[in-house]
N, C-alpha and C positions, 0 to 999 in steps of 0.2 A: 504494500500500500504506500503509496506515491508521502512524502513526507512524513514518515514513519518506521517503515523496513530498515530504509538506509540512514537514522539517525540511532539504529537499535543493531549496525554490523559489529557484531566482534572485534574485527580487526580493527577498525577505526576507533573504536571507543578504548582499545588496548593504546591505541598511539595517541589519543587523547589523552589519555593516565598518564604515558610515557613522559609527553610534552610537559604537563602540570610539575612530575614530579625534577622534571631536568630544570625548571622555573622557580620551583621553590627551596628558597635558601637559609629561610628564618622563618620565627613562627609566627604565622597569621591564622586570625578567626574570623572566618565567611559568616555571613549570617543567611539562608534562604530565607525566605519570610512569608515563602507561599505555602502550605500545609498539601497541598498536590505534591509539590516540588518532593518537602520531605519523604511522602511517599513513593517516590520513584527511585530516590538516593538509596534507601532501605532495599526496596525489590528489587533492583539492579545488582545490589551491592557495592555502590559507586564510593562509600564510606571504606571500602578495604582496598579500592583501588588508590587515594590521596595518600601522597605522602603524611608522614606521622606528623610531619609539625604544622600542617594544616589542618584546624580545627572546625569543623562545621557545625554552630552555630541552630538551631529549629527556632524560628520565629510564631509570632502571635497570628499569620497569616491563616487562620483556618476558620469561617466563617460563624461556623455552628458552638464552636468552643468558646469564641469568646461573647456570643449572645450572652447577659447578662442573665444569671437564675431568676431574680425577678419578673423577668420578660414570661419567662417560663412559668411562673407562678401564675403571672396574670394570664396567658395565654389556658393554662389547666381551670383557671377560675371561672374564662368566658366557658371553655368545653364543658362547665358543669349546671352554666344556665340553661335554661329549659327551651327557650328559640331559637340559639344560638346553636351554626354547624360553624366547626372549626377548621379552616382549611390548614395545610401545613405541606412543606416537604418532608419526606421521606423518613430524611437521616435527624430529621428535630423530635421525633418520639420519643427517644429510648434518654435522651436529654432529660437529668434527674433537675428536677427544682428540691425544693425543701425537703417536703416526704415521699415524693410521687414523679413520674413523667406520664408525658400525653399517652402513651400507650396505659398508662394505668389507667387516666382516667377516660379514656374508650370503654376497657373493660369495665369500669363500673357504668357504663351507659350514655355516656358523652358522647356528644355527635362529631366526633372527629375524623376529619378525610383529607386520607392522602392526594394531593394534587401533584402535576410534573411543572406548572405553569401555573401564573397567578392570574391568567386569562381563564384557566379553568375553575378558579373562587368564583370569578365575577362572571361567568357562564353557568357557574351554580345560581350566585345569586338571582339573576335573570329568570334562570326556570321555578326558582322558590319564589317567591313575591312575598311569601309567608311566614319567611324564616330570615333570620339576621346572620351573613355571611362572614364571618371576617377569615383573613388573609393573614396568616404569621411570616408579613414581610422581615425577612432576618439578608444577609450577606454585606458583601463588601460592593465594591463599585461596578462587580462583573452581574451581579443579581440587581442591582438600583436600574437601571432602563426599565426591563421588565418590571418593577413592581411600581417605579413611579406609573408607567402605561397605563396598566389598572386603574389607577387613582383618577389619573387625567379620565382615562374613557368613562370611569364609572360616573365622573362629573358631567361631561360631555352627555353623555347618553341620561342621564338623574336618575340613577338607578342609587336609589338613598338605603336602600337594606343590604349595601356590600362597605366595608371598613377594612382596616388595613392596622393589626397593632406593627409596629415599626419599630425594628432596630438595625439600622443601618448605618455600618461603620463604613473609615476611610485608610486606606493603608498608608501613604506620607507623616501623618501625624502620630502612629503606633512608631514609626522609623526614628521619627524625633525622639520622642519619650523615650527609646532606646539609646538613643546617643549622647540624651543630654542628659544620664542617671550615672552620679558619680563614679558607679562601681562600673559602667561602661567597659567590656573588652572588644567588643566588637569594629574591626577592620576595616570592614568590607561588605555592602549587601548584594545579591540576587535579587532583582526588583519580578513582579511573576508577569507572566508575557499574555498571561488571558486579561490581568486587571489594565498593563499595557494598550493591550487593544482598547478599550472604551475610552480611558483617560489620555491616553496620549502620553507620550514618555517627560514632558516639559516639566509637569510637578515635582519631578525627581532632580530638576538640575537646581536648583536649587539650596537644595539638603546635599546634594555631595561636594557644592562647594564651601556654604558654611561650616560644615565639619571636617573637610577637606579629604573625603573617604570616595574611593571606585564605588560607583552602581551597576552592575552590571543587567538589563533586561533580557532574561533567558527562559526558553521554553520549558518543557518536561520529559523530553526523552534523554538517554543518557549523554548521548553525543552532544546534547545542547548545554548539556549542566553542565560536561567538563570543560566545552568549549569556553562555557560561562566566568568558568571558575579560574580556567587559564589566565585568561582576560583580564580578571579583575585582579588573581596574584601579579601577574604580568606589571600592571601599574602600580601594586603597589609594592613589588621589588623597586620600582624606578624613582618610585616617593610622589605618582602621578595622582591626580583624582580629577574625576570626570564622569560621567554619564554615559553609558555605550548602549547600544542597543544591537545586544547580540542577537536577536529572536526576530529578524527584518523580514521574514517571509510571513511573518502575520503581522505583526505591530507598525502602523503609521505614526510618524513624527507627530500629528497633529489628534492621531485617535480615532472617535469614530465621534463625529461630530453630530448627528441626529442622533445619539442616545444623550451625548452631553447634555444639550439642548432641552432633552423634553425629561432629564434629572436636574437641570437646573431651573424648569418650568413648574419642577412638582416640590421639588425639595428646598430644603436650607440651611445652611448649616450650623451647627452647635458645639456643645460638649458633652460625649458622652462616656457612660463608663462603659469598662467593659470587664466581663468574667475572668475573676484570677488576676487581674491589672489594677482597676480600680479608672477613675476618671482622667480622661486626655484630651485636652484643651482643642476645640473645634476640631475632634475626629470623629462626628456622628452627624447624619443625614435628618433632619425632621420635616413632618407636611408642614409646608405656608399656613399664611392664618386662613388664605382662600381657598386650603383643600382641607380645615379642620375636622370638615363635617363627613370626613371620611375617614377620621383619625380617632381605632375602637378605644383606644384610651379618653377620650373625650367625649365619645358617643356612651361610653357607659362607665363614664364617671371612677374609672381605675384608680384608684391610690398606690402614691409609691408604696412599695414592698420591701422590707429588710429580709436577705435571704443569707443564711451565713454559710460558707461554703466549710462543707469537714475539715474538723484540725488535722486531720493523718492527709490530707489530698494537696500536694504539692503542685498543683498543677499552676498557678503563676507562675512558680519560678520554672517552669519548662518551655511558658509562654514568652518569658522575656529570655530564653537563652540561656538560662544561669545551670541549669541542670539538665539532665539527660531521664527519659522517663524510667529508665532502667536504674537511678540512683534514688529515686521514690521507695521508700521500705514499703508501700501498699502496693506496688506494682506487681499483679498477677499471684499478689496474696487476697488482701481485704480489696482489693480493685481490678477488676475484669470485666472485661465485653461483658458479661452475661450479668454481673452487680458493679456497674460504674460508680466512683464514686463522686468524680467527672464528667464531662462533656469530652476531653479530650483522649476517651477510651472508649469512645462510642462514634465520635465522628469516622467518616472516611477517610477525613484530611487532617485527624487528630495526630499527634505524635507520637502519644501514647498509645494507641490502637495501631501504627506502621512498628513500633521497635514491637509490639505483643505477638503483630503477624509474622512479623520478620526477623525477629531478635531474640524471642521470648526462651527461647530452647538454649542460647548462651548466655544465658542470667541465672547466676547462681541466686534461688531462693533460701 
């Protein structure tokens, strides 16, 4: 398969290893910061192919991990009104709030459904007239098109029984709060080449010269991570920092200008917090005050919610880089796929759920 096969050859991805390790001469810490990315680094095994004194780094970049438990809270809250169907993706079920995830409260009789598309909420809503629709709009900037869409069409069209709870973050602003945190080790980032595509690579030249670190924009197959990674040691053996955009057979300089447009038509932006982090200065998405009345938080009168996250679940410090899921004492003891005590053991693009699938068997318990 045409941009894929050939970024998954053996041979090439061995001479990519080759080149990174004849590059680096001192120790540097990459940061990825995409939670795909991490997964691909794990299954590949691209982690045993770097030399030792490169250090990589697992970032906050996974959408469903850092939704706030609150969200979640309120999200279980609305599935337990009685008019209320709860749309959601997939991987936000098994996502614990306080006592409970939406898969629990399905089972106890919650009208909670799984959708692929937030055009499929508001195609719900349309054929219920009856029933109050909401939308558990959660991701990063690669999910805000689509969910702002929603918002816009549902207003456009006044289709008033479809709502949207909303937690939409920003990845530039999690990159700061990482750079600018005293204990700071981090080199070098991986900027991810799908959020790339939407935003455009310009928000990033910015941060890599104020702190004066390589970015590297790289895709998800392995040939592209090491090429990435090259790259980015590459400049900073040389003492370089700059913005590259390794990932050019998808990513435009400028983005995708009709998603920008109709995220900047719906959205605004804020401070939000986020799970295992805590709050970061205008890194969240909110509805305008002219799409309020599509905002379930608003439409049914949510209060914030205090959610304390388990004292044994490390999972902040895996989000900012500071540890490895494998140095977790709960890890695949008191925390597993099957009892998370986490988000970031349940997501796809958790970190803790790629070292479980792909690591879990060289972790002495």
């Amino acid at each position: 398969m045409k941009f894929v096969t050939e970024y998954r050859d053996a041979d090439a991805v061995r001479r990519a290893a080759d080149t990174l390790r004849k590059l680096t001469t001192r120790p540097w810490t990459v940061m990825e910061i995409c939670g795909g990315q991490t997964h691909a680094i794990l299954r590949f095994g691209l982690d045993r192919m770097i030399p030792e004194t490169l250090t990589l780094a697992h970032g906050p970049g996974c959408p469903v991990c850092v939704t706030p438990a609150e969200v979640i809270e309120s999200a279980i809250v609305l599935a337990g009104e009685r008019n209320v169907t709860l749309c959601s993706f997939g991987d936000m079920l098994r996502v614990p709030g306080s006592h409970e995830d939406l898969f629990s409260a399905k089972s106890r009789g919650g009208d909670v459904r799984v959708v692929y598309s937030p055009m499929d909420a508001l195609r719900l809503a349309k054929e219920r007239p009856d029933r109050q629709v909401v939308f558990l709009a959660i991701g990063f900037e690669t999910t805000a098109p689509a969910n702002a869409m929603a918002v816009f069409q549902a207003k456009r069209e006044g289709i008033h029984n479809f709502s949207a709870l909303v937690s939409q973050v920003l990845v530039p602003p999690a990159m700061e709060a990482i750079l600018s945190a005293p204990d700071n080790t981090v080199n070098g980032f991986l900027a991810a080449g799908h959020v790339c595509a939407v935003t455009g690579c310009e928000p990033y030249a910015p941060i890599a010269e104020k702190y004066r670190i390589p970015i590297v924009v790289a895709g998800f197959e392995p040939l592209d991570l090491l090429n990435a990674l090259a790259t980015c040691v590459a400049m900073l053996e040389k003492g370089e920092n700059a913005l590259v955009n390794q990932y050019s057979r998808y990513v435009r300089g400028e983005g995708n200008p009709h998603a920008r447009k109709v995220v900047e038509e719906v959205f605004e932006v804020g401070d939000m917090a986020w799970r295992g982090i805590g709050v970061i200065p205008s890194s969240g998405l909110f509805l305008r005050h002219s799409y309020r009345e599509w905002d379930a938080k608003e439409r049914f009168g949510l209060r914030d919610l205090k959610v304390p996250e388990p004292a044994d679940c490390r999972a902040g410090e895996v989000l900012r880089g500071k540890i490895r899921p494998s140095d977790c004492p709960a890890f695949g003891v008191a925390c597993s796929p099957e009892h998370p005590l986490g988000a970031l053991m349940v997501s796809p693009e958790g970190a803790c759920s790629a070292y479980h699938r792909y690591r879990k068997k060289e972790t002495p318990l």
